[in-house]
C-alpha positions in Angstrom: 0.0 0.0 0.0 1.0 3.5 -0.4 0.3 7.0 -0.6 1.0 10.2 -2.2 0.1 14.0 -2.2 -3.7 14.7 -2.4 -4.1 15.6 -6.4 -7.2 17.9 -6.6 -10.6 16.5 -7.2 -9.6 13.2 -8.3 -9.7 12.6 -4.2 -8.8 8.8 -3.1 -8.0 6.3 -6.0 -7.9 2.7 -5.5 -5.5 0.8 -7.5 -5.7 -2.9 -9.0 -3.1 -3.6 -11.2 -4.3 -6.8 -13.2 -2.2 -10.0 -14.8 -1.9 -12.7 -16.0 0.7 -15.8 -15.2 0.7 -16.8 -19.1 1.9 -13.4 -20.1 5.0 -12.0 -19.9 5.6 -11.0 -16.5 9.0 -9.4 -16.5 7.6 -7.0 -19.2 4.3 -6.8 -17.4 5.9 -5.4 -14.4 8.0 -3.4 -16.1 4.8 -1.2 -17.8 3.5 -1.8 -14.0 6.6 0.2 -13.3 6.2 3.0 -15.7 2.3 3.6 -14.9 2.7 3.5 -11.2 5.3 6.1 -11.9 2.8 8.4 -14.2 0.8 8.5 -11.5 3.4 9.5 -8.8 3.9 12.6 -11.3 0.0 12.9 -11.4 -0.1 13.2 -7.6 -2.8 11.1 -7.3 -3.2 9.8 -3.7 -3.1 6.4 -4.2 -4.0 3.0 -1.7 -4.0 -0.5 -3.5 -1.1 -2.9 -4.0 1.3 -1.7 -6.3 2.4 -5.6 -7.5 0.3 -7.6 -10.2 -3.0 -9.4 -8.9 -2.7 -12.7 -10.8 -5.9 -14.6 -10.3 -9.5 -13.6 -9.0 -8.8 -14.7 -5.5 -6.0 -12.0 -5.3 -8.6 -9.5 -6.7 -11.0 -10.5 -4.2 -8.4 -9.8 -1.0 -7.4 -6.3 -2.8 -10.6 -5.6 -3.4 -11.6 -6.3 0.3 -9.1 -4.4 1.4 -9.5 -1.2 -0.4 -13.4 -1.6 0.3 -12.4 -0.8 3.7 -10.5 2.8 2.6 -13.5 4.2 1.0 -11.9 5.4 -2.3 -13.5 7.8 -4.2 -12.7 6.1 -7.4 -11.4 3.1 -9.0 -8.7 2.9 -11.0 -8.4 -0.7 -12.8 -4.0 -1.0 -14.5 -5.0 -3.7 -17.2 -1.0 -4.9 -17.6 -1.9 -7.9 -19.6 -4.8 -9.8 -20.6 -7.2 -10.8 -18.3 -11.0 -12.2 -18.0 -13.3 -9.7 -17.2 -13.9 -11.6 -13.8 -11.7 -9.1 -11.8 -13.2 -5.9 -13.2 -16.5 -7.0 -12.5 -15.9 -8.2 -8.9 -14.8 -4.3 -8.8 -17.6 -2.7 -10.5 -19.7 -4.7 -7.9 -18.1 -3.5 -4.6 -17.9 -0.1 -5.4 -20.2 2.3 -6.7 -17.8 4.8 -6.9 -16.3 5.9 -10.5 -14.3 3.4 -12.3 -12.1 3.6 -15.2 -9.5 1.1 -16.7 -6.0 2.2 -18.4 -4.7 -0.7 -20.7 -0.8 -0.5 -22.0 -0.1 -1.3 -25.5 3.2 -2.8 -26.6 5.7 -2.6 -29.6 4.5 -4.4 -32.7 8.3 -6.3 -33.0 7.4 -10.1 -35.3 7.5 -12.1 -31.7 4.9 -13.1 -29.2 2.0 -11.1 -27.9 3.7 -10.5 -24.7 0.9 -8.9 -22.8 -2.4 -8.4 -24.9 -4.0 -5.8 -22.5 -6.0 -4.3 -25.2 -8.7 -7.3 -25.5 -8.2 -7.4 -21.5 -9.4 -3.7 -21.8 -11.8 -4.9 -24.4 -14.2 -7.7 -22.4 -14.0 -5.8 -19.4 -15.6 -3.2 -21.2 -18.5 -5.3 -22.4 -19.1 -6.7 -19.3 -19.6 -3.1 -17.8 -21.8 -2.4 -20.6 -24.0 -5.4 -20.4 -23.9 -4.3 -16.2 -24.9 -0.7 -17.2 -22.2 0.5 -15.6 -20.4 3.3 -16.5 -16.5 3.7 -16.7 -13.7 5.6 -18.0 -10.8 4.0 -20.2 -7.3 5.0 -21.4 -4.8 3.0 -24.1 -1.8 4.5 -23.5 1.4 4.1 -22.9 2.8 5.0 -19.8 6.1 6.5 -20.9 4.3 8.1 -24.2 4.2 12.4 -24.1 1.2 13.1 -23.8 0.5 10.6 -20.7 0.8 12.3 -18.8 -2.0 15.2 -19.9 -4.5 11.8 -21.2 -4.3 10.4 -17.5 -5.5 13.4 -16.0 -8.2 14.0 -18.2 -9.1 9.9 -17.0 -8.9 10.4 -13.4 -11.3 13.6 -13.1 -13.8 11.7 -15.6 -13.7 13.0 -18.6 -12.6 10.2 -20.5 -16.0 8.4 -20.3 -17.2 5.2 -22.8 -20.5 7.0 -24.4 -22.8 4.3 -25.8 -22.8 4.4 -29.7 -25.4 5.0 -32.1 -27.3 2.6 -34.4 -28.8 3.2 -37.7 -31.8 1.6 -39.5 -29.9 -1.4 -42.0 -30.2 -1.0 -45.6 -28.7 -2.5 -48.3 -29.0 -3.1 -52.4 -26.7 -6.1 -52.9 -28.9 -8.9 -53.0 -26.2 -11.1 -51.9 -26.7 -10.1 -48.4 -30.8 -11.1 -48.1 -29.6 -14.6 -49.6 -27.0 -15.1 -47.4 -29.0 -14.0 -44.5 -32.1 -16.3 -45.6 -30.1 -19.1 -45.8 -28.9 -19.3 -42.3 -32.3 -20.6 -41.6 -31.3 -24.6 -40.8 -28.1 -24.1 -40.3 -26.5 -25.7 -36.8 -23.5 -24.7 -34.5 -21.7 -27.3 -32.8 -21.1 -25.7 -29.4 -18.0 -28.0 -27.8 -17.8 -26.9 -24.2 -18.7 -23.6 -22.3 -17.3 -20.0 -23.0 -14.4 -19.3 -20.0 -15.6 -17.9 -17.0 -15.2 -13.9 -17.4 -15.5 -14.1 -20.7 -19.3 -12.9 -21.1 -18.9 -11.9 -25.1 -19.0 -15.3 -25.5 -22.1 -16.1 -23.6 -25.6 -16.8 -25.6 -29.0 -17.4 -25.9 -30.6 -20.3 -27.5 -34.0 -19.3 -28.1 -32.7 -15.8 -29.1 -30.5 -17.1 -31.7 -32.7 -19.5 -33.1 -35.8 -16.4 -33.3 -32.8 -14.0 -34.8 -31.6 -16.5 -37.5 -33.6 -19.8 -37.5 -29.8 -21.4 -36.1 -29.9 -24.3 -34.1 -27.0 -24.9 -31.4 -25.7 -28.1 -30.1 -24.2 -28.7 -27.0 -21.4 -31.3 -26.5 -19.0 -31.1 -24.0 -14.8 -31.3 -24.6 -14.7 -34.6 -23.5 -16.7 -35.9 -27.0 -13.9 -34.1 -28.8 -10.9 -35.4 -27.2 -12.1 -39.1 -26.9 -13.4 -38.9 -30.6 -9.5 -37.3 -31.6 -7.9 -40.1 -29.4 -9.5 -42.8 -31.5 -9.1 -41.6 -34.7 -8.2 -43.9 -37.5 -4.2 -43.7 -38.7 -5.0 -43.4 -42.0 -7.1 -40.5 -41.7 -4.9 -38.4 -39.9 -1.8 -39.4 -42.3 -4.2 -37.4 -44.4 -4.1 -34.6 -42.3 -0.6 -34.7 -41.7 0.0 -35.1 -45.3 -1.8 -31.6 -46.3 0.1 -29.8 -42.9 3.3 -31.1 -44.8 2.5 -29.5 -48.3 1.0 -26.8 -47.0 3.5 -25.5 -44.1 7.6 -25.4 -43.1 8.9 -26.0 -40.1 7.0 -28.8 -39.0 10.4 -30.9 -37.9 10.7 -28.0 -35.1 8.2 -29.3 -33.2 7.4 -32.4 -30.8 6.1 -34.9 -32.9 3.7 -36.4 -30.4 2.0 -33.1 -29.6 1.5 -32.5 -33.4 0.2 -35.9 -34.3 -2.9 -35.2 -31.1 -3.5 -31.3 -32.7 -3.9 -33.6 -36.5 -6.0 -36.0 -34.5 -8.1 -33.1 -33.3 -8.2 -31.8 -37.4 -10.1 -35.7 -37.5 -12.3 -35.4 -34.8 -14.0 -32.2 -35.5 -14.2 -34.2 -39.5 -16.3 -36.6 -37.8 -18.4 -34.3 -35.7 -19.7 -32.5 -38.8 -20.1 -34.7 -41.1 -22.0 -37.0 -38.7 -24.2 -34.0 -37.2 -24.4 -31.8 -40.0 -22.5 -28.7 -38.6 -22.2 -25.7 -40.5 -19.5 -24.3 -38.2 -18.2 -24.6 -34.2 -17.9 -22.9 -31.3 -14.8 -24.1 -29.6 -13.9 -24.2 -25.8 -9.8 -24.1 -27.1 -8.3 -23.3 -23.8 -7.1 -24.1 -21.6 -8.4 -27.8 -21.1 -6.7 -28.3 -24.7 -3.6 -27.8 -23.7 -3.8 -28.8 -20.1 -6.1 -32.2 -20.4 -6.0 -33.2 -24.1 -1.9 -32.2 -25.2 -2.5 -30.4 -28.7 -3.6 -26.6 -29.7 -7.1 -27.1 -31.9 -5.8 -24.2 -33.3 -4.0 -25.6 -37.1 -7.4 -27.6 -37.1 -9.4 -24.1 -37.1 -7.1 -22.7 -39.6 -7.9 -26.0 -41.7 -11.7 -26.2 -41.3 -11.9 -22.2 -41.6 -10.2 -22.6 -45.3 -12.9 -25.6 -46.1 -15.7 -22.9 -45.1 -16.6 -24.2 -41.6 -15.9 -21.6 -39.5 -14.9 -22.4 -35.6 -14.7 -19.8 -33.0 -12.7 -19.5 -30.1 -13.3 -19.8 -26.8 -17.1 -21.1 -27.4 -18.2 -18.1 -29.4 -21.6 -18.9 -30.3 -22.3 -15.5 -32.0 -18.6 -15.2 -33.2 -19.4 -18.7 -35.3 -22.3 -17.2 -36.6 -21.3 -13.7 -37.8 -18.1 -15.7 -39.9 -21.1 -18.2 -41.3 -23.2 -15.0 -42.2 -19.5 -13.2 -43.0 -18.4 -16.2 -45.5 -21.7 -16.7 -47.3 -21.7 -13.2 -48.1 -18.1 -12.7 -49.4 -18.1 -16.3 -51.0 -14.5 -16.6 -49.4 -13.2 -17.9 -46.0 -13.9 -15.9 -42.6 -11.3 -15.2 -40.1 -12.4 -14.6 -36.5 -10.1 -12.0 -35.2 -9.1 -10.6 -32.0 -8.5 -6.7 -32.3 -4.8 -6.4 -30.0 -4.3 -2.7 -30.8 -4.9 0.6 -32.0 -2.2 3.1 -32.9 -3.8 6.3 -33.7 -0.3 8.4 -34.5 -0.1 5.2 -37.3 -3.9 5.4 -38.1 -3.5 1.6 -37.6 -4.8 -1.3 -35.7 -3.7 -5.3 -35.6 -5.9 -8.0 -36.1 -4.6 -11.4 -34.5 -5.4 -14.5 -33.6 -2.8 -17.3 -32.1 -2.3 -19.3 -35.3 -5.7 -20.1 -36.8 -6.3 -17.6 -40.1 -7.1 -19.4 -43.0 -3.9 -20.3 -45.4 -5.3 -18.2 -48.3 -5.4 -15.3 -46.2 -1.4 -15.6 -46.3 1.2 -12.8 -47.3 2.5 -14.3 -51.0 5.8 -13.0 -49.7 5.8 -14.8 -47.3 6.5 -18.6 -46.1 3.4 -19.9 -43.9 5.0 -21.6 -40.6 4.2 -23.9 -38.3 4.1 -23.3 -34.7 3.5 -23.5 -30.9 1.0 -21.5 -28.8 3.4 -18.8 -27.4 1.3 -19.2 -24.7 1.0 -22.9 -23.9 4.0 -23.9 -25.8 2.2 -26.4 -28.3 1.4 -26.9 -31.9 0.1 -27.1 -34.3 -0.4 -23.2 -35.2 -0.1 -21.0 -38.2 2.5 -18.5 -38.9 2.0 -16.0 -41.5 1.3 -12.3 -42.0 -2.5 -11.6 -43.1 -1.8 -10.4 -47.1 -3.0 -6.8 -48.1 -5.9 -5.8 -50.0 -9.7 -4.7 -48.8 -11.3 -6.0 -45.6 -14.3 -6.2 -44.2 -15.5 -6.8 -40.6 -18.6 -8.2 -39.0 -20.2 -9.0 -35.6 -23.5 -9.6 -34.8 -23.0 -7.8 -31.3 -25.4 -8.6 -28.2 -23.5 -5.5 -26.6 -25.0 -3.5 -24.2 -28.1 -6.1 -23.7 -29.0 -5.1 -28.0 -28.8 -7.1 -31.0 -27.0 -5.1 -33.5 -24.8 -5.9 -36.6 -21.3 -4.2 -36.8 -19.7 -3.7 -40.0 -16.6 -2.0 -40.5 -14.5 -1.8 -43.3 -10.5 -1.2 -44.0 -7.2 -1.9 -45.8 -4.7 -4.4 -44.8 -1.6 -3.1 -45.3 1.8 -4.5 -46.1 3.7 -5.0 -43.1 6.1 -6.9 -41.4 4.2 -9.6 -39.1 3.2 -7.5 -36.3 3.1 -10.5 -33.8 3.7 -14.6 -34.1 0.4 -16.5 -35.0 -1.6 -14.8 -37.8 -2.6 -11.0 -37.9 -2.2 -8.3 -39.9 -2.1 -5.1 -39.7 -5.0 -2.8 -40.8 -6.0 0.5 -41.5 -9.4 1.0 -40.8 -11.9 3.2 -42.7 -13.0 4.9 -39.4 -9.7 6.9 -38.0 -7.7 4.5 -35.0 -8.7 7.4 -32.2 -12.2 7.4 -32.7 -12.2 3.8 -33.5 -10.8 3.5 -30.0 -14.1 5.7 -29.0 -16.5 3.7 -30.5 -15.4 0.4 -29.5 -15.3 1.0 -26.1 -18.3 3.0 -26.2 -20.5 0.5 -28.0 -18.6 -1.8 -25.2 -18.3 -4.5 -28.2 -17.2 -8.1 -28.0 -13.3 -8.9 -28.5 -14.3 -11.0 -31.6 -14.8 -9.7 -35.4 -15.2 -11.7 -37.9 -12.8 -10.6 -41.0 -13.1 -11.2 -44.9 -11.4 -9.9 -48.1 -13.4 -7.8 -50.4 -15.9 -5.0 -49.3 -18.7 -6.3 -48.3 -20.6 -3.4 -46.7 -23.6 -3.0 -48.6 -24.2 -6.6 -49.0 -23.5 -7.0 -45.1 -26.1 -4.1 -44.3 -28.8 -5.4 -47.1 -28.2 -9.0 -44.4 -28.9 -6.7 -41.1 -32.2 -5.5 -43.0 -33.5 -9.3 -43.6 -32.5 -9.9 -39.9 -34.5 -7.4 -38.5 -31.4 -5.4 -36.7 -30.4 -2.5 -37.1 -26.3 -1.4 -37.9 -23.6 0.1 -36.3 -20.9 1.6 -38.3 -17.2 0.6 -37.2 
C-alpha cells in the first residue's frame, strides 16, 4: 500500500493492477513500473497494492481491502490480458467511478507479450451489459502526452458513451440470400465459453428467433475421446496436407502434433456425422492442459474448407463468420483486435495461429508453430496479405442485437506478432475507432473477410430485423 500527495478533485484512487501468469511477466511489471510512476507525477493519492494481482482470489483480497478505505474512485491498471472476472468483482463492490488504463506494446514479429487491449476490451463489455459506467485509457505510460491523457481519466472526462445505431439497408442482393439461408443451419457448441469471458455467452431461443440457427451442445470430453480414436489413416491425411502446406514442422514435438492432427479428425467426424455448419470451440485451456494439442492448425484448416470455428465457445462469433463467408463467398477469419495506434492510423488483427492459409502474405512462407502461450502446436504462422477488408459481428453489446460492419485496408507490413494477424488500417480513424469500441462496449471478436462487403452486409442486417452500427 502506499500514498501520495492529495491531487485535486480526483480525491482517493484505489489501484488494481491486473495480470496474468501466461503473459509475460517481466515485461508486465516493467509497464506496471512506468504507470505507477505516471501517477506519482499525477499526484494522485493512491492505496491498493502496487504488484500484479494474478488470479480472481487475489482480486478478491485487494478488493476487500480497499473496500475498507472508502476510495472515491477506482482505477483498474490492465497490464496484460485478463477475463473480465476481476473488473466486475470491482464494478460490484464499489459504486464509486471506475475507469480502466490498458498498455499497449511494440509491434516487433514475436509473441503477444501482454495483450492488454482485448483485457481492456471484455471488461468493457461486461460493464456495458452491467450498465455500468467507466472511463478508459490505451496508452502508454512513458508516451508524451500521458501524462495530460491520465488526468483527463482520473477527473472523468474520458467516459465510454454508448454508440449510435442506424436503420440497415442494403441493395446487394447477396446479403438477403445469405442471411435467408442461415435458416437450418446448426453450430456445434463443444464446451462452455471461460468464466469472465461474457462476449462469448448466448442465448438459444434468441439465436434461433434471430436466425432460424440451431445450437448443439457437446462437451470437450466428446472431442478429445473422438480425436484419441481416430483412424491412422485419416490423420496421415491430415498430416499429409500440414506437410504440403506449411515449413517447419520438424521444429516441433512430434507427439504433440500428431494429437493437434487427430483433433483436425475429430472435429471431421463431428460435422459430417451431425451436419454442422461451423463450431464454437472451448480451445483453452483444457486443450492444452487435459487433451496435449492446440485445436488451433485444425481451425485454420476447417476455416479454409468454409466451416468456421470460433474460439473460446463463441456462439455468436461462429455465426457472424457463417453470415461473413456466405456473403463474401470466401473464407472468414475470427479475429481478435490487439491494438490501436492512432499516430499510425493503424490497428492489428490477430489470432494465435488459426487464419485461413489463403489469407497468407505471398511474400511470405506460412509456418508452423506452438502456442506462445501454452507452448504447443500445431499453429499458423503468417502475415494476413493486403488488400480490402471487411469486418462483421452480430453484437449482443450493451443487452441489444445489432450488426457491426466495418470496413479497412490491410496493409503491407512486417508480421506484427507470431500467430496470424495483420495489420490494418481501418476506414473509421484508429482514435475514434478506439471511442466507438469501447463506447459500443463491443465483444473482443470480429469476424474478417477480403473484399468490401458493406452494402451486402447491411442489405443482411435489414432481412434480420437489426439494425447497424458503423465501425
Amino acid at each position: 500500500m502506499g500514498s501520495k500527495a492529495k491531487a485535486p478533485g480526483n480525491g482517493k484512487i484505489a489501484i488494481l493492477p491486473l495480470g496474468r501468469p501466461t503473459f509475460d511477466l517481466p515485461f508486465a511489471e516493467e509497464r506496471l513500473a512506468a504507470m505507477l510512476a505516471a501517477l506519482e507525477r499525477a499526484g494522485a493519492e493512491l492505496t491498493g497494492p502496487r504488484s500484479l494481482l494474478l488470479d480472481l482470489d487475489a482480486a478478491r483480497a485487494a478488493i476487500a481491502d480497499l473496500s475498507a478505505s472508502v476510495p472515491d474512485q477506482v482505477l483498474v491498471l490492465q497490464v496484460t490480458f485478463t477475463d473480465a472476472g476481476m473488473v466486475a468483482e470491482a464494478a460490484r463492490a464499489f459504486s464509486g467511478p471506475l475507469s480502466i488504463w490498458a498498455v499497449p506494446e511494440p509491434r516487433l514479429g514475436g509473441r503477444l507479450r501482454l495483450n492488454a487491449f482485448c483485457g481492456l476490451n471484455l471488461a468493457a463489455h461486461a460493464l456495458g451489459l452491467a450498465e455500468r459506467a467507466f472511463g478508459y485509457l490505451y496508452a502508454d505510460p512513458q508516451a508524451a502526452e500521458v501524462d495530460r491523457d491520465l488526468a483527463a481519466l482520473l477527473a472523468g472526462k474520458r467516459i465510454a458513451r454508448p454508440e449510435p445505431t442506424r436503420p440497415a439497408t442494403g441493395g446487394d442482393p447477396r446479403g438477403r440470400q445469405a442471411a435467408l439461408s442461415l435458416r437450418g443451419t446448426r453450430i456445434g457448441r463443444i464446451g462452455k465459453h471461460p468464466d469472465g469471458f461474457d462476449t462469448c455467452a448466448y442465448d438459444e431461443a434468441k439465436i434461433a428467433a434471430l436466425a432460424g440457427v440451431h445450437v448443439e451442445e457437446l462437451e470437450l470430453d466428446t472431442l478429445f475421446h473422438r480425436a484419441g480414436a481416430a483412424e491412422n489413416t485419416a490423420v496421415e491425411t491430415v498430416a499429409t496436407h500440414a506437410q504440403t502446406t506449411l515449413g517447419g514442422l520438424d521444429r516441433i514435438d512430434q507427439g504433440q502434433l500428431d494429437r493437434s492432427y487427430r483433433l483436425k479428425v475429430a472435429l471431421d467426424g463431428l460435422r459430417v456425422d451431425n451436419r454442422y455448419d461451423a463450431f464454437a470451440i472451448r480451445c483453452w485451456p483444457e486443450s492444452f492442459t487435459e487433451y496435449g494439442g492446440a485445436v488451433c492448425g485444425p481451425v485454420a484448416m476447417l476455416g479454409e474448407a468454409r466451416v468456421p470455428c470460433a474460439c473460446e465457445a463463441d456462439v455468436y462469433g461462429a455465426l457472424s463468420s457463417l453470415l461473413l463467408q456466405r456473403v463474401a463467398g470466401t473464407p472468414a477469419f475470427l479475429t481478435d483486435l490487439v491494438d490501436l495506434d492512432a499516430a499510425d492510423n493503424s490497428g492489428v488483427v490477430w489470432h494465435c495461429g488459426q487464419a485461413p492459409l489463403s489469407m497468407a502474405d505471398p511474400g511470405f512462407a506460412p509456418q508452423a508453430t506452438i502456442h506462445t502461450n501454452r507452448r504447443m502446436p500445431l499453429l499458423y504462422q503468417f502475415p494476413l496479405r493486403p488488400g480490402r477488408v471487411t469486418f462483421l459481428r452480430i453484437s449482443q453489446a450493451r443487452g441489444r442485437t445489432v450488426a457491426v460492419i466495418g470496413g479497412g485496408e490491410m496493409l503491407k507490413r512486417p508480421m506484427a506478432f507470431t500467430g496470424t494477424s495483420g495489420v490494418v488500417r481501418f476506414d473509421t480513424p484508429a482514435a475514434k475507432l478506439l471511442d466507438r469500441v469501447m463506447g459500443a462496449a463491443l465483444e473482443h471478436h470480429l469476424a474478417l473477410a477480403y473484399g468490401d462487403h458493406r452494402d451486402a452486409l447491411g442489405a443482411a442486417a435489414e432481412t434480420l430485423g437489426i439494425p447497424i452500427l458503423d465501425l
